[in-house]
C-alpha positions in Angstrom: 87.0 120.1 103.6 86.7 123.0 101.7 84.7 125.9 102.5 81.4 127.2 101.6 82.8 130.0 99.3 85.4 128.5 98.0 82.8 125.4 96.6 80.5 128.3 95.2 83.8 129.5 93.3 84.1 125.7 91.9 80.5 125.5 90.5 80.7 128.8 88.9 83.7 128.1 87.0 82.2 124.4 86.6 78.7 125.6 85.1 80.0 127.7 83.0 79.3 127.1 79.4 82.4 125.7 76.9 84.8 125.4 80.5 85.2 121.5 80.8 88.1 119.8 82.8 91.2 121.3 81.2 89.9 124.9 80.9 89.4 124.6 84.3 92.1 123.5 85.5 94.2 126.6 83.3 92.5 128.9 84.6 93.0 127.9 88.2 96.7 127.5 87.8 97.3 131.1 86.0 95.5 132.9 88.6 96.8 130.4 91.8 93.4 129.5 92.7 89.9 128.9 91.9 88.8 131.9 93.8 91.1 133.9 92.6 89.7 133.6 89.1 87.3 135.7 90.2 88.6 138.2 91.7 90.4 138.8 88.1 88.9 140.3 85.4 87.0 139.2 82.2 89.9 140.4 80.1 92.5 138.9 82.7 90.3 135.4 82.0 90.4 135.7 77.8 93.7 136.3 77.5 94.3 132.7 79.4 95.4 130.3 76.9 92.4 128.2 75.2 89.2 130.3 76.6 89.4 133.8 74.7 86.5 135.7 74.4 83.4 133.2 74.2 84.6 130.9 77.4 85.3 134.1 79.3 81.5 135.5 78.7 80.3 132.0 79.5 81.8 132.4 83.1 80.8 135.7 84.0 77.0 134.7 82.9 77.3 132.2 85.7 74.9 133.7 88.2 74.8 133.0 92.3 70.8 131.8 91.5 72.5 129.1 89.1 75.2 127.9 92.1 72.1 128.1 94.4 70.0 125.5 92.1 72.6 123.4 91.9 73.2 123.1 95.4 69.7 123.0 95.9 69.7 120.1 93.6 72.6 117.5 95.1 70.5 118.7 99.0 67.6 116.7 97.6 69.0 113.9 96.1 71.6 113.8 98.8 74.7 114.0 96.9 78.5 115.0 97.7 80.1 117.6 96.0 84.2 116.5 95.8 86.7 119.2 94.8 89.6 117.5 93.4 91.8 119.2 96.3 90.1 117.9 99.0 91.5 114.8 101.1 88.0 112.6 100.1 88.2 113.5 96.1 89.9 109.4 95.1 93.6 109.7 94.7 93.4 108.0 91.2 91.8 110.0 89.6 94.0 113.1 90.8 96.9 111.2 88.8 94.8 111.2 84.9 95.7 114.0 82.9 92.8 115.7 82.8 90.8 114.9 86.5 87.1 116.3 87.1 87.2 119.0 88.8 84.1 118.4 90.7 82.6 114.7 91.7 79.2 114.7 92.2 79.1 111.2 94.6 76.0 109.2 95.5 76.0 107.0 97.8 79.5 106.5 99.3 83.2 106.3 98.6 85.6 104.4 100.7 89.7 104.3 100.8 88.9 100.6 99.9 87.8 101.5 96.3 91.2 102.6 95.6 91.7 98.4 94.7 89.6 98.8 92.2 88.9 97.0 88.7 86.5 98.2 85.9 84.5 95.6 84.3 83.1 97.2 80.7 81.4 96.2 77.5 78.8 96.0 75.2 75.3 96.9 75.8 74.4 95.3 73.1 76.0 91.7 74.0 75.1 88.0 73.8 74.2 85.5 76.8 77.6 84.8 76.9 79.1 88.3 77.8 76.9 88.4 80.7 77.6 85.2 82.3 81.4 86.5 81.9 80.8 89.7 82.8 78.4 88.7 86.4 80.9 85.8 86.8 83.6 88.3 87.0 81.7 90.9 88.8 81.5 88.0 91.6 85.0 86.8 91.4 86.4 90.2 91.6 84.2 91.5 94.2 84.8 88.5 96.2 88.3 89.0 96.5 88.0 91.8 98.1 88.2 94.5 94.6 86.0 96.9 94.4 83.8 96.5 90.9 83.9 100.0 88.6 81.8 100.1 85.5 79.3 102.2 83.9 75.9 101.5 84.8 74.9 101.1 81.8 72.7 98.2 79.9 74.4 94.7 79.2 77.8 94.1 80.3 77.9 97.2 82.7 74.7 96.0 84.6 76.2 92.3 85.1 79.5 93.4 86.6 77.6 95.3 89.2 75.1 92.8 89.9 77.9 90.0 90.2 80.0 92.5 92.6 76.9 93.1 94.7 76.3 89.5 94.6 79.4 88.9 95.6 79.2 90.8 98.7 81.5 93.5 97.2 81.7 97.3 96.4 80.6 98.8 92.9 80.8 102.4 91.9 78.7 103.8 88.9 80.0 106.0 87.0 77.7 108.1 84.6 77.7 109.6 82.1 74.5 112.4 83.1 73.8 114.4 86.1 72.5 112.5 89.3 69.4 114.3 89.6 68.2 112.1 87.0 69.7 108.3 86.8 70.3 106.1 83.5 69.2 104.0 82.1 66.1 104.3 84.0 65.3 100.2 84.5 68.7 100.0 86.1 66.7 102.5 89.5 66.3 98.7 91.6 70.1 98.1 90.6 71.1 101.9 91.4 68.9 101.9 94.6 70.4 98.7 96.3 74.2 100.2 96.2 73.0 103.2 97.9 70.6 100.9 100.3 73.1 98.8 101.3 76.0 101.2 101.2 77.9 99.1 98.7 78.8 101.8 97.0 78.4 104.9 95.2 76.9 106.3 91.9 79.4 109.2 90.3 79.2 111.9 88.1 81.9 114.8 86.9 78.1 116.7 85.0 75.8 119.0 86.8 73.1 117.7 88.5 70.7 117.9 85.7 72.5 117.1 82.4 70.9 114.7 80.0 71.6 112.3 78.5 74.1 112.8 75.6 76.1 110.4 73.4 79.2 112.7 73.3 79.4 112.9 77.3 80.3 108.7 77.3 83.8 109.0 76.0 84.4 111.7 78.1 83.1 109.8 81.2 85.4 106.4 80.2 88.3 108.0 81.7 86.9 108.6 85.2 86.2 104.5 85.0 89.7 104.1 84.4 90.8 106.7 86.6 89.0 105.2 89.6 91.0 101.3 88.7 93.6 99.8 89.0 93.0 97.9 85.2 89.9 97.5 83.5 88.7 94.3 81.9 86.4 94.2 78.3 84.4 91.4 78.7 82.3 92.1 75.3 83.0 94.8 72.7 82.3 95.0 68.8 85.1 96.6 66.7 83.5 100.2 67.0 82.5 99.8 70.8 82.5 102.8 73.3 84.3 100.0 75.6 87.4 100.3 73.3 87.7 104.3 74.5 87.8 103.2 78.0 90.7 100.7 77.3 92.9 103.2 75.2 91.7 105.5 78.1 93.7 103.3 80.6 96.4 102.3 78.6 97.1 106.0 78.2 97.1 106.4 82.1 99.1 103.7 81.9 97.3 101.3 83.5 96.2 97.4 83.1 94.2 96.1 80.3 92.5 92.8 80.2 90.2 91.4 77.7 88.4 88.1 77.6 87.9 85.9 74.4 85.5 85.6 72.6 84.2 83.8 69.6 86.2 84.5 66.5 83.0 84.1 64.3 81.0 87.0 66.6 81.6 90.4 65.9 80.6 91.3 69.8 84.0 89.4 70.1 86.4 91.4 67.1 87.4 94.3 69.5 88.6 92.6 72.7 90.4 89.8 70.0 92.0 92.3 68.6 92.9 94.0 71.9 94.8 90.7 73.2 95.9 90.8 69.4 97.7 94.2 70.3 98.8 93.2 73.4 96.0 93.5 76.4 96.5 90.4 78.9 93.9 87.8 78.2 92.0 86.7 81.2 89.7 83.6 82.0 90.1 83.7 85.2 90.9 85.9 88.8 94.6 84.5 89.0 95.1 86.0 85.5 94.2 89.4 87.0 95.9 88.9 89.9 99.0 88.0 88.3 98.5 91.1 86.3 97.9 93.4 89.0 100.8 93.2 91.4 103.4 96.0 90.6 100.6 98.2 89.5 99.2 97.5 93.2 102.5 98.6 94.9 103.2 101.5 92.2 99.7 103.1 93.1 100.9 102.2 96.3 103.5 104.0 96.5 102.0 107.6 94.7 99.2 107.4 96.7 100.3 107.5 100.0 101.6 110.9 99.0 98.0 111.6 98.3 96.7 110.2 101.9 95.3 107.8 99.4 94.0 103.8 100.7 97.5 102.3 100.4 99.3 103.4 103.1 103.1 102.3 103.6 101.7 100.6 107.5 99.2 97.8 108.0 95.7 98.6 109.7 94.8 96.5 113.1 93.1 94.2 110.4 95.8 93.5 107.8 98.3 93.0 111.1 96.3 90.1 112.4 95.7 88.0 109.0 99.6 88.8 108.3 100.1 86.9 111.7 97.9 84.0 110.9 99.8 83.1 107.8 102.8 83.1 110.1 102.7 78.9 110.4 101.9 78.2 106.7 99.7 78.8 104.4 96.2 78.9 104.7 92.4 79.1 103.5 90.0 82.5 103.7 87.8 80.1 105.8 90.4 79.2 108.2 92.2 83.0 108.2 88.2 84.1 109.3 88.2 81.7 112.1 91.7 82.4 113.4 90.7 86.0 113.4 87.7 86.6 114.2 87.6 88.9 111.2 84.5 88.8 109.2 84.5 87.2 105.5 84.2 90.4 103.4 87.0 92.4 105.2 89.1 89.9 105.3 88.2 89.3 101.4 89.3 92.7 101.2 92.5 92.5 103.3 94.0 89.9 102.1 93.6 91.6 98.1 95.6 94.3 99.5 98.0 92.3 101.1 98.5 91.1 97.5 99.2 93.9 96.1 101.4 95.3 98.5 103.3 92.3 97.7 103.4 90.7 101.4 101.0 87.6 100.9 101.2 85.4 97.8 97.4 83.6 96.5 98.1 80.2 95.8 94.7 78.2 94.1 91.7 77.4 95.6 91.7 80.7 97.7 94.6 79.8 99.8 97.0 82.8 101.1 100.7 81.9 101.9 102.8 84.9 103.9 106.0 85.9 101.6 109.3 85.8 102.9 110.4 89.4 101.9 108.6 91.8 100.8 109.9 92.5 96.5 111.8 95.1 95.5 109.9 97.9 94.7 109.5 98.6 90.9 
């Protein structure tokens, strides 16, 4: 948890104007912490590599009224501020280059959402993009993955709907402050993940940024940051959807694209990703297959991190491990043995996937491994 005066620190050096993630983040490490940025000097903070004269005005202009608006701000709206060196900030996105420093959170995170897989695409799409996109929103979501996308309009607002649907977890992530949401006929959509706490809506802006085109690149990384791979379901050659995949290639994680008409040119950009070598997917088990040894990599940095792989099995995990011990079987049949309920044990047995213990044979059927594989 940190401290009151040590999260004043963080929205000073946050709101100040021209300091986005990687300023930040120099700044901390030349003077050791963020609250020992201010107990330097204006001159001590332009002769920092990258923020010279102009950055180093914009924090000093920072003024305690501006901190005390903003926390007025996430009070009403009841949001959580995350510092990325608390416990709660997600573990994935500690690992990107260039990690917000602040996460404004909505709604709620859980250590499940660290088996997560971003759904993107067109906003502009065709009918079918959004069957693909709610059919993989369900699919996903029902295996126990929690669904990332954007929140935007199209493919973004399928995916969640499918994962919600589904029964499943979805995290926004936008690309504006939280005080105000977008796009604003997605509220009912935005509303039910926080009503049924099947989710969370995120943001690395202050509270009451607007809406700006050149904040959506910026945001694609946190989608990628918070997943484990990230599928385009629908993107045109020039599509923002092609920044998140680049985005997650370069944090070196999955990319999967679906098909698409070659005659459609809301299909020439994810072609020509599976052209370039993203996995093509038209169906779970092609994610699944996928997904594996990133599952027991993440696995295996995050528990460093406290993160929600650990090395152990929970109570839960232990008991559907047992189940399998006679042979294969069913979700249905695992939730009756168990006594667990149908979404947990969704859950369970996708992370028992990708820690490489249980093996998902067709039809939803879960066979125990014989040995665990060697680690990667």
């Amino acid at each position: 948890m940190v401290d009151q005066k040590r999260l004043r620190a963080y929205l000073r050096l946050h709101l100040a104007e021209g300091v986005g993630p990687i300023t930040f983040h120099k700044m901390v490490e030349a003077f050791g912490g963020v609250e020992d940025v201010f107990a330097a000097s204006p001159g001590q903070w332009k002769r920092v590599e990258g923020v010279g004269a102009g950055k180093s005005q914009g924090i000093g202009a920072v003024t305690d009224e501006q901190v005390d608006e903003e926390l007025r701000l996430t009070d009403e709206h009841k949001v959580e501020i995350l510092c990325c060196e608390e416990d709660g900030y997600p573990a994935g996105l500690k690992m990107i280059p260039d990690p917000p420093p602040i996460l404004y959170v909505r709604g709620r995170l859980d250590p499940t959402d660290a088996v997560a897989v971003a759904v993107v695409g067109a906003r502009r799409c065709t009918h079918y993009g959004l069957e693909q996109a709610e059919r993989f929103g369900q699919l996903l979501g029902r295996a126990g993955f929690t669904v990332v996308s954007g929140g935007a309009r199209g493919i973004d607002t399928a995916a969640h709907r499918g994962a919600l649907a589904a029964g499943g977890r979805t995290i926004a992530v936008m690309g504006c402050g939280l005080a105000q949401l977008y796009p604003p006929e997605n509220q009912k959509l935005f509303d039910r993940i926080l009503r049924e706490d099947r989710g969370a809506i995120v943001a690395e802006l202050p509270m009451r940024t607007a809406v700006l085109a050149g904040n959506f690149p910026t945001r694609n990384r946190i989608i990628s940051g918070l997943s484990l791979g990230v599928l385009i379901i629908e993107a045109a050659r020039r599509s923002g959807s092609l920044i998140t995949a680049r985005e997650a290639a370069e944090q070196g994680k999955q990319v999967f694209a679906l098909p698409g008409r070659a005659d459609s040119p809301m299909s020439h950009g994810t072609n020509e990703l599976i052209r370039d070598g993203a996995t093509l997917v038209q169906n779970l088990d092609d994610v699944l297959a996928e997904l594996g040894g990133v599952g027991r990599k993440v696995s295996e940095m995050e528990t460093a991190e406290r993160a929600a792989l650990p090395a152990g099995l929970d109570e839960t995990e232990r008991a559907l491990v047992e189940a399998l011990e006679g042979g294969p079987l069913g979700l249905d049949e695992l939730v009756r043995r168990t006594s667990v309920d149908t979404g947990r044990a969704a859950s369970a047995m996708t992370m028992l996937v990708l820690k490489g213990l249980v093996a998902q044979q067709p039809g939803n059927v879960f066979a125990r491994k014989k040995a665990p594989p060697r680690r990667p």
